[in-house]
C-alpha positions as CSV (number, residue, x, y, z in Angstrom):
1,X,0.3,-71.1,-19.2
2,X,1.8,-73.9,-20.9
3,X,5.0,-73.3,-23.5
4,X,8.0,-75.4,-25.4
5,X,10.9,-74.2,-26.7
6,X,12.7,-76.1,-30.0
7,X,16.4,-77.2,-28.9
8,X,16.9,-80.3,-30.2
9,X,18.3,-79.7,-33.9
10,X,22.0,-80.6,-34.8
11,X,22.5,-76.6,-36.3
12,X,24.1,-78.0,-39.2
13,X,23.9,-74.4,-41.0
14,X,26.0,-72.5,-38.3
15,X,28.6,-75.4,-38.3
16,X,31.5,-75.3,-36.9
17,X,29.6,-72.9,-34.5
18,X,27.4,-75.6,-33.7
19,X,30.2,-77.8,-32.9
20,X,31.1,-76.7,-29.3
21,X,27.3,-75.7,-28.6
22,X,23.7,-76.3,-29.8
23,X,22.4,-73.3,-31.6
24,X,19.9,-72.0,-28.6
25,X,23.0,-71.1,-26.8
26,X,24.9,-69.0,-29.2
27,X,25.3,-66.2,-27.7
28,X,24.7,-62.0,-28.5
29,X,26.6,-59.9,-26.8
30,X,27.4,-62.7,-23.8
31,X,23.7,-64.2,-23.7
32,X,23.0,-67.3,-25.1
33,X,19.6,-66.6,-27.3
34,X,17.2,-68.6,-26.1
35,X,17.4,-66.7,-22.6
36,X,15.9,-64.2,-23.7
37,X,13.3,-66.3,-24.7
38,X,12.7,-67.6,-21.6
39,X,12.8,-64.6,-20.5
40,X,10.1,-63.7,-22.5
41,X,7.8,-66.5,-21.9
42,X,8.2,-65.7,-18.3
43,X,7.0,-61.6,-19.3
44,X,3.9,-63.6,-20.7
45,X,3.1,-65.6,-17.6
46,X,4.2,-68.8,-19.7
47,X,5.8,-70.2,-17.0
48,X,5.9,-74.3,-17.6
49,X,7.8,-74.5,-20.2
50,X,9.5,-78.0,-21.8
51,X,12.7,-77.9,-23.8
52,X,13.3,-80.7,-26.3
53,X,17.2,-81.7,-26.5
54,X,19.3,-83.9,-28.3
55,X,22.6,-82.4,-29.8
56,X,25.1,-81.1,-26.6
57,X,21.9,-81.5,-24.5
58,X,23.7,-81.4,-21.2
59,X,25.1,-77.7,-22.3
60,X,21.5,-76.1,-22.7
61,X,20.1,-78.3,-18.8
62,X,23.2,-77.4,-17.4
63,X,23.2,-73.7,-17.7
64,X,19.4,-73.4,-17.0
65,X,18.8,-75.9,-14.8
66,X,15.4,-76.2,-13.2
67,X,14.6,-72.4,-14.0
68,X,14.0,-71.7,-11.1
69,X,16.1,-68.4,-11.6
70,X,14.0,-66.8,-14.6
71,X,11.1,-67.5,-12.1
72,X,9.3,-70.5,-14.4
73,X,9.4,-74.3,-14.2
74,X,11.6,-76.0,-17.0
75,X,11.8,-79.8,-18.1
76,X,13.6,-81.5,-20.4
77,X,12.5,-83.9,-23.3
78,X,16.0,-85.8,-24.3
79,X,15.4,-87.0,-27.8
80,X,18.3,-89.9,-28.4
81,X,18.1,-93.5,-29.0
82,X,20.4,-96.1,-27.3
83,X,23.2,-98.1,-29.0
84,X,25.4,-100.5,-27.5
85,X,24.0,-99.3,-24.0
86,X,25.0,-95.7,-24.5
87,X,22.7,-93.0,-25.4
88,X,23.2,-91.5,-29.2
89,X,21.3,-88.4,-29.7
90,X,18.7,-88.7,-32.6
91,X,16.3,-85.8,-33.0
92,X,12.8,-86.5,-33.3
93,X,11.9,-83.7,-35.8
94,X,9.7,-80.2,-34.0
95,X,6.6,-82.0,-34.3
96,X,7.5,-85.1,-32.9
97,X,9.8,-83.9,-30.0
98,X,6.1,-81.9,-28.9
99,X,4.2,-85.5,-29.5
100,X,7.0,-87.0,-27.5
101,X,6.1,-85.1,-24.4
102,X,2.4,-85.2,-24.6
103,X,2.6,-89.2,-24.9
104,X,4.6,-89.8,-21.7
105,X,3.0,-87.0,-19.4
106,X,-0.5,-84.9,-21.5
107,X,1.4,-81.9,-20.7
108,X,-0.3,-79.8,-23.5
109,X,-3.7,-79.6,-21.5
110,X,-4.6,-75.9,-22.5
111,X,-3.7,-73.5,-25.3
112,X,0.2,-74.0,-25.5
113,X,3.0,-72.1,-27.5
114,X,5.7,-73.6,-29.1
115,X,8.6,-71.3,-30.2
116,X,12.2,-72.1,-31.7
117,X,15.0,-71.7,-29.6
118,X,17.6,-69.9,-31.9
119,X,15.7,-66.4,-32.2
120,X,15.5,-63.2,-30.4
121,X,12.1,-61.7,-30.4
122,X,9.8,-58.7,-28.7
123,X,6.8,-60.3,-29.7
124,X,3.6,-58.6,-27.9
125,X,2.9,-62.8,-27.1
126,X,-0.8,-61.5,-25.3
127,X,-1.6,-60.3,-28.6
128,X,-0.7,-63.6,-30.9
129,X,-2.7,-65.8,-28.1
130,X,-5.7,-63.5,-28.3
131,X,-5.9,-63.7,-31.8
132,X,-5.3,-67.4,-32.0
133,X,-8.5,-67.5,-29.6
134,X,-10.2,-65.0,-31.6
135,X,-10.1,-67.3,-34.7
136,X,-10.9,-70.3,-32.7
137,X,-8.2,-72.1,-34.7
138,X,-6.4,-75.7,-33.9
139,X,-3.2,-73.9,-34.9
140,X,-1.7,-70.7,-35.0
141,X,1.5,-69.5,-36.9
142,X,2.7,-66.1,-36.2
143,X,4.8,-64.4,-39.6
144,X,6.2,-61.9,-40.9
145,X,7.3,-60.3,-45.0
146,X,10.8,-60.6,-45.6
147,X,12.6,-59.0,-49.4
148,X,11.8,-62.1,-51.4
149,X,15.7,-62.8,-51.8
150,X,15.3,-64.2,-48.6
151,X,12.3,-66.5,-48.9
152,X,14.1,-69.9,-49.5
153,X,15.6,-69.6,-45.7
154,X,12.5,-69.7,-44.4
155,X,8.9,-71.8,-44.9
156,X,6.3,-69.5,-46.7
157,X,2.9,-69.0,-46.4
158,X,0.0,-67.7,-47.9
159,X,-3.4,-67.2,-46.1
160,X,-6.7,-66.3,-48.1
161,X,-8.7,-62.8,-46.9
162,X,-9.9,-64.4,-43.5
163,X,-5.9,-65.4,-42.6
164,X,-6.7,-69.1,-42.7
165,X,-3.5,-71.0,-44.5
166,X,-4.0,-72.1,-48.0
167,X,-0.7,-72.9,-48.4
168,X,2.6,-73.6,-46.7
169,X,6.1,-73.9,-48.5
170,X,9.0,-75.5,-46.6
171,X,12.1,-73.5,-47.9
172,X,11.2,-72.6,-51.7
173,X,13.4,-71.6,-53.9
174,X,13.0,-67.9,-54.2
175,X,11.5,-68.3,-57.5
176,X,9.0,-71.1,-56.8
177,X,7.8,-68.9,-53.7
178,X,4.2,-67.9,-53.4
179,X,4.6,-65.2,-51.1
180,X,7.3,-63.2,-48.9
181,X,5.2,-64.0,-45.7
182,X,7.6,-66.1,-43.5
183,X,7.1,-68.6,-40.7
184,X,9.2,-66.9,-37.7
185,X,8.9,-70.2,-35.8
186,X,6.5,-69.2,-33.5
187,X,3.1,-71.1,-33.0
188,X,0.2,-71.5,-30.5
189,X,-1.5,-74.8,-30.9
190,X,-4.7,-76.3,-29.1
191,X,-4.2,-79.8,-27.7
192,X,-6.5,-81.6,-30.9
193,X,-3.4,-80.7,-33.0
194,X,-1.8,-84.5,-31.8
195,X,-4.8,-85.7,-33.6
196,X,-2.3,-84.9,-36.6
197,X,0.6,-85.9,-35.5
198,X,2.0,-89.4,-35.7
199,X,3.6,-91.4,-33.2
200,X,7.3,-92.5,-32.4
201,X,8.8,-91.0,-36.1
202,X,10.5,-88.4,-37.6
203,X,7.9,-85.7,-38.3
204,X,8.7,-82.0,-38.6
205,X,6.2,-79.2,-38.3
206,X,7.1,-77.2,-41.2
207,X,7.7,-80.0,-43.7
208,X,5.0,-82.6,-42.7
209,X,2.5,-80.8,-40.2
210,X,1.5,-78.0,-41.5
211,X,0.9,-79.5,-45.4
212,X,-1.3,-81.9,-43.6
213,X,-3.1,-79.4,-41.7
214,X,-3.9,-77.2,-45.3
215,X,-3.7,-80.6,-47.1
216,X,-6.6,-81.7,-44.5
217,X,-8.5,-78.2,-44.8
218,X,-7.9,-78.2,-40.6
219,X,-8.7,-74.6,-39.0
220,X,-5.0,-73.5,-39.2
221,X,-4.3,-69.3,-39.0
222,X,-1.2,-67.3,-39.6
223,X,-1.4,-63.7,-38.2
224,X,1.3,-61.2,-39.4
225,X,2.5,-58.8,-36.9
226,X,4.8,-56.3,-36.1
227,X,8.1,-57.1,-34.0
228,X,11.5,-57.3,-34.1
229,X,13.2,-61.3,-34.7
230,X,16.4,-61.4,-34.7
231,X,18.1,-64.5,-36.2
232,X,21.1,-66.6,-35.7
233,X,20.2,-69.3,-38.4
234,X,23.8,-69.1,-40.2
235,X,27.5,-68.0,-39.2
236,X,27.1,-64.7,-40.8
237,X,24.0,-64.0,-39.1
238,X,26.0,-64.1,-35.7
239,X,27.6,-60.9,-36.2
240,X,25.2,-59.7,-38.3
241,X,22.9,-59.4,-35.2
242,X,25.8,-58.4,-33.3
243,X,26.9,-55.4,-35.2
244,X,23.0,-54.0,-35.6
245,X,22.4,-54.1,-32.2
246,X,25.6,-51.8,-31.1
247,X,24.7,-50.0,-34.2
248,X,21.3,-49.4,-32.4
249,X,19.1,-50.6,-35.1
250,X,17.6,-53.4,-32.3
251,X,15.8,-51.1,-30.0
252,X,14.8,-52.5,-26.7
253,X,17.9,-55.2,-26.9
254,X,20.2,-54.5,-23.7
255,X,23.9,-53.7,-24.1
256,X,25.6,-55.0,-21.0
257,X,28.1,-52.7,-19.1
258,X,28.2,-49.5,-18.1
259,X,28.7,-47.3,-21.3
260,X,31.3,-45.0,-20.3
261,X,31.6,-42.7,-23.6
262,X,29.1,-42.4,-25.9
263,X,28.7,-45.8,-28.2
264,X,31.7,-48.1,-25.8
265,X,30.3,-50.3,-23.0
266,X,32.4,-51.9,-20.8
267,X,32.1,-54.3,-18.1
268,X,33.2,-54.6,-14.2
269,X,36.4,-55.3,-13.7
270,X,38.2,-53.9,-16.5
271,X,41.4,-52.7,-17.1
272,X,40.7,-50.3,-19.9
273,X,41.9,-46.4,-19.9
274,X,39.9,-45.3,-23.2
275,X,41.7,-42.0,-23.3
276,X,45.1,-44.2,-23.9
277,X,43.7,-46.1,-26.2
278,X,42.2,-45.8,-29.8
279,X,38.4,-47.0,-29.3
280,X,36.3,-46.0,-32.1
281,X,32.4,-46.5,-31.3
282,X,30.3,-49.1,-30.8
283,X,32.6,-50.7,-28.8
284,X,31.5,-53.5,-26.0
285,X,34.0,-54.8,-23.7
286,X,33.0,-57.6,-21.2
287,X,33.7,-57.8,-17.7
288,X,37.2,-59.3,-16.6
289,X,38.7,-57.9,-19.8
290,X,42.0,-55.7,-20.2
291,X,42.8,-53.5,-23.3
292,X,46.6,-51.9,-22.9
293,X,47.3,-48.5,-23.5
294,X,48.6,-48.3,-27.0
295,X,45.5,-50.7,-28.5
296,X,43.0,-50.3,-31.4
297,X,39.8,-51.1,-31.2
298,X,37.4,-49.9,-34.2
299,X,33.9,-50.7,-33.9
300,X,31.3,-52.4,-34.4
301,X,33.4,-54.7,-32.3
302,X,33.4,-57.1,-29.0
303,X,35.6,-57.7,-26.6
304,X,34.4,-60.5,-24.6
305,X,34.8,-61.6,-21.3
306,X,38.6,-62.0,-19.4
307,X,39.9,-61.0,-22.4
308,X,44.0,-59.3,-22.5
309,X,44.4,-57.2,-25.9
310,X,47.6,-56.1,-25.5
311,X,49.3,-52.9,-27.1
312,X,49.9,-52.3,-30.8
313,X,47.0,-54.8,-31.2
314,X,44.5,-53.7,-33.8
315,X,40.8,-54.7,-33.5
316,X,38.3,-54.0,-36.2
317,X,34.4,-54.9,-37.1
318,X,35.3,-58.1,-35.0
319,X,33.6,-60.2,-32.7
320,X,35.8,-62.1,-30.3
321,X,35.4,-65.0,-27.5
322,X,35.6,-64.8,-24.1
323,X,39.3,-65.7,-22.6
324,X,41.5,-64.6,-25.4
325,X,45.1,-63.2,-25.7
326,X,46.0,-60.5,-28.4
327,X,49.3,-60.0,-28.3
328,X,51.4,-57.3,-29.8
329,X,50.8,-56.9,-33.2
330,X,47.8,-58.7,-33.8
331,X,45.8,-57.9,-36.9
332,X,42.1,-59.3,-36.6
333,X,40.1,-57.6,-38.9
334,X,36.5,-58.2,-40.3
335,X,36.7,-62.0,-38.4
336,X,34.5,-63.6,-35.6
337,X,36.6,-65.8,-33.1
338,X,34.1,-68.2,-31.6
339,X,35.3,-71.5,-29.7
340,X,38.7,-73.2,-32.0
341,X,37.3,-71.5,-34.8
342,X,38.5,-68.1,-36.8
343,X,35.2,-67.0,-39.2
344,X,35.8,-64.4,-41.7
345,X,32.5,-62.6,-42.0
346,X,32.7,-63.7,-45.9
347,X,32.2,-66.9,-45.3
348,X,35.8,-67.9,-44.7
349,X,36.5,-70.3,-41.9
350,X,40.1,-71.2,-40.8
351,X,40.6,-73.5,-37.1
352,X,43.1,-71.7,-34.8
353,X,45.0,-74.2,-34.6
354,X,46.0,-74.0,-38.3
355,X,46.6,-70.2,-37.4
356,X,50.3,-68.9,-37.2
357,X,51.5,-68.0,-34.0
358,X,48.0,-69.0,-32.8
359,X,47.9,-70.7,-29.1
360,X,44.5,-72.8,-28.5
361,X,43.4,-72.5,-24.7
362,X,43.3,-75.2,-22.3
363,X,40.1,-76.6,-21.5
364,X,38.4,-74.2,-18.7
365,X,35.8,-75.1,-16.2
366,X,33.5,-72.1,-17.1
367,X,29.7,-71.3,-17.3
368,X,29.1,-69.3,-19.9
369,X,29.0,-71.1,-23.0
370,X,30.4,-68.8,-25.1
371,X,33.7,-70.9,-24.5
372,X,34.3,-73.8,-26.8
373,X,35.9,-76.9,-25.5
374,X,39.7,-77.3,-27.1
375,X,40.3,-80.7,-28.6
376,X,43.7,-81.7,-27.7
377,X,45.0,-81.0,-24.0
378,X,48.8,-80.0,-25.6
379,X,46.7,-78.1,-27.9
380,X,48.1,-74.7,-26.8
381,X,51.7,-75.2,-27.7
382,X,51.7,-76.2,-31.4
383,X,53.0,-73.7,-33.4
384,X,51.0,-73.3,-37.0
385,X,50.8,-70.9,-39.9
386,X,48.3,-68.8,-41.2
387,X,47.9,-66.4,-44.1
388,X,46.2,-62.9,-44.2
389,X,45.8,-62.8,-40.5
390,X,49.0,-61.9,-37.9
391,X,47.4,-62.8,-34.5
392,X,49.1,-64.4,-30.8
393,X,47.0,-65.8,-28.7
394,X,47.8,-67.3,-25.3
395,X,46.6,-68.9,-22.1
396,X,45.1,-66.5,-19.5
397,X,45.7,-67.4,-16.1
């Protein structure tokens, strides 16, 4: 079966995130999130699947490459334009990066499913095709009710007694919304749906295709089921999803490691002696990593990969990057470091580099994309200020 995964968007909501790496590739707990979906797809038998790019394409085709080793077939749709003989990445909008590839090869020949790439899902996807089938609909949109403080994130939509859509709301304000049924960005189409979507512009599915399709009366379904979606739509949402799933509200999600006391995980390769040290569960520390005798770590909190956190250094409902130094003394409390950036989990958002006694690592030839580019090659020996948080970090070797 036939499936394409949403990559192309510039994440302008989980900026500066999104600056070092396109959303799909954020990753929880060391795996960017649209693995899994892949993954997924490939649980289903979905196994020719095209991913639309345009923002940091080359980081999302250069980590999965042909697919070969999730055991499906992958292809790329590039969505950029050229200027002054150089490619400039312009996003053709969901629907149009799907009428993009069924204008240059009719891929979409059968029942297809089209999902976003920033999610994490358990979705039963046997279950959501058979129903599609069963309603012998042009389009399908699988949702799901949300507290209605939380409507305007999301497009909402409201089906009559038969589930056929009557209405779809791009984003509502919460009180202008019809409903607390969300779209979770997950759709099976039929291949008539191009009939309704224009070529070579901008067009969107939840802003411009589905209005049209209830505008248009078209047999268009929503099914609501039961399943877990995890989402990474916004900074906070990062380690949001982060500290649920070592808090074990995500059941089924795997924690990577070896958990050696109940609640801390830790990779291979570590230099960690928990009874020396002051871990306070859940803890995950990734492979590579070193935690010195004398160190606090107080979960939720992550380690990640090749990480030193040296002595006297205190760690608390944190989630930090791979190849970072804590030296003594650091204080890094209620913060996500992710590439050049320090997030405070209440929407704060300070650059390292503006951080005192701060050190910025060197550019590193590395495949997990958890690790941000640095902008400046002297980068690492500026020294700059900070206030509220005391924290060293330096170059590992």
């Amino acid at each position: 079966m036939k499936g394409m995964i949403l990559a192309a968007g510039k994440g302008t909501r989980i900026k500066p995130i999104s600056d070092a790496m396109p959303k799909p590739m954020i990753p929880i707990l060391g795996k960017p999130v649209m693995e899994s979906m892949i993954e997924l797809f490939a649980k289903h038998s979905i196994d020719k699947i095209v991913i639309n790019t345009s923002h940091l394409a080359e980081v999302i085709e250069n980590y999965f490459g042909d697919g070969h080793h999730f055991n499906v077939q992958l292809s790329y749709s590039y969505e950029a334009k050229e200027v002054n003989g150089k490619f400039v990445s312009q996003a053709l909008g969901s629907a149009g990066g799907m009428r993009k590839v069924q204008d240059f090869s009719g891929f979409f020949d059968e029942t297809f499913v089209v999902v976003c790439g920033d999610a994490w899902i358990d979705l039963d996807l046997k279950q959501a095709i058979e129903h599609h089938k069963k309603h012998g609909g042009l389009a399908t949109i699988i949702t799901r009710e949300v507290d209605p403080s939380e409507v305007s994130k999301y497009g909402v939509v409201v089906t009559d007694k038969f589930n056929q859509v009557t209405s779809f709301q791009e984003k509502p304000a919460a009180e202008e919304a019809l409903s607390n049924n969300i779209n979770t960005g997950i759709y099976i189409f039929e291949p008539a749906i191009f009939d309704f979507i224009p070529k070579n512009i901008e067009f969107d599915i939840g802003s411009d295709l589905f209005p049209l399709l209830v505008e248009r009366q078209a047999n268009f379904y929503a099914i609501k089921m039961d399943f877990q979606w995890l989402d990474v739509g916004k900074v906070k949402d990062v380690w949001q999803v982060t500290s649920d799933i070592l808090n074990g509200k995500v059941k089924g999600y795997p924690i990577p490691g070896t958990q050696v006391s109940p609640g801390i995980w830790v990779g291979i390769n570590t230099c960690v002696d928990i009874t020396k040290c002051k871990i306070t569960p859940p803890v995950l520390i990734h492979s590579g990593s070193e935690v010195q005798d004398g160190a606090t770590i107080i979960g939720p909190a992550v380690i990640g990969a090749n990480c030193v956190v040296e002595s006297k250094s205190l760690v608390s409902n944190t989630l930090i990057c791979d190849y970072i130094h804590l030296a003594n003394d650091a204080y890094i409390v209620n913060k996500t470091m992710f590439g050049d950036y320090l997030l405070g989990h209440d929407g704060y958002t300070q650059k390292l580099t503006e951080c005192q006694y701060v050190h910025i690592l060197k550019n590193r030839n590395v495949s997990r994309p958890l690790l941000a580019k640095s902008n400046s090659e002297d980068a690492e020996n500026r020294p700059l200020k900070s206030t509220g948080t005391s924290a060293i970090l330096q170059q590992v070797k």
